[in-house]
C-alpha positions, -999 to +999 in steps of 0.1 A: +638+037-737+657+048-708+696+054-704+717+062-675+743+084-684+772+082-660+797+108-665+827+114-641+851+144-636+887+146-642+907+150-613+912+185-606+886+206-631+860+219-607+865+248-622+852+235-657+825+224-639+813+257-628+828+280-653+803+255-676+773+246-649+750+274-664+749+263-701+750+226-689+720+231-665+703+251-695+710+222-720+695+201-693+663+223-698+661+227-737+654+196-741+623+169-735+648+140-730+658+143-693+640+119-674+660+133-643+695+148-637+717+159-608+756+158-598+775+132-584+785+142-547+822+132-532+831+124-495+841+161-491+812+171-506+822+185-537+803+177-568+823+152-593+800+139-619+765+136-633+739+112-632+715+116-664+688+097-672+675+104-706+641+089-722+648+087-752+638+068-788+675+047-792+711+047-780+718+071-809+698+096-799+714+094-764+746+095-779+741+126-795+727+140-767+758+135-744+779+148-771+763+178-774+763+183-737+781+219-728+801+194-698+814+170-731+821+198-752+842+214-726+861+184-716+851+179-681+848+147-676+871+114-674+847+091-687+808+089-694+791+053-701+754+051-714+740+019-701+699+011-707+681+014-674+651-002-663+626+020-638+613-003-614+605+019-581+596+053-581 
């Protein structure tokens, strides 16, 4: 199945982001379940979120997948929803 994991930054911790982007992006990597991946962009520019999609067996699995994101562990974000997503284009 796939799941869109939409994660958004607290106010503020672009500096979590960063300090945290290398083991994130390597997370990313280590693992078969990334469908695709990239940040969320804000009108200046500035990255403020993810956008994951994750193919994976259940909702568990994704679950403890975002969990063991280095981004969750460290506390960047505000709030992260996993919704089921259906690919229809592309």
């Amino acid at each position: 199945m796939l799941v869109c994991l939409m994660a958004h930054d607290k106010p503020g911790a672009l500096d979590v982001r960063m300090e945290n982007r290398p083991a994130h992006v390597d997370y990313l990597k280590s693992t078969d379940h990334v469908h695709l991946a990239g940040p969320l962009i804000n009108a200046d520019g500035g990255m403020c979120g993810s956008m994951i999609v994750l193919d994976v067996p259940d909702m568990a699995t994704a679950e403890a997948w975002a969990q063991g994101d280095p981004y969750a562990k460290a506390g960047l974000f505000e709030s992260v929803t996993l919704t089921e997503w259906k690919k229809v284009i592309g």
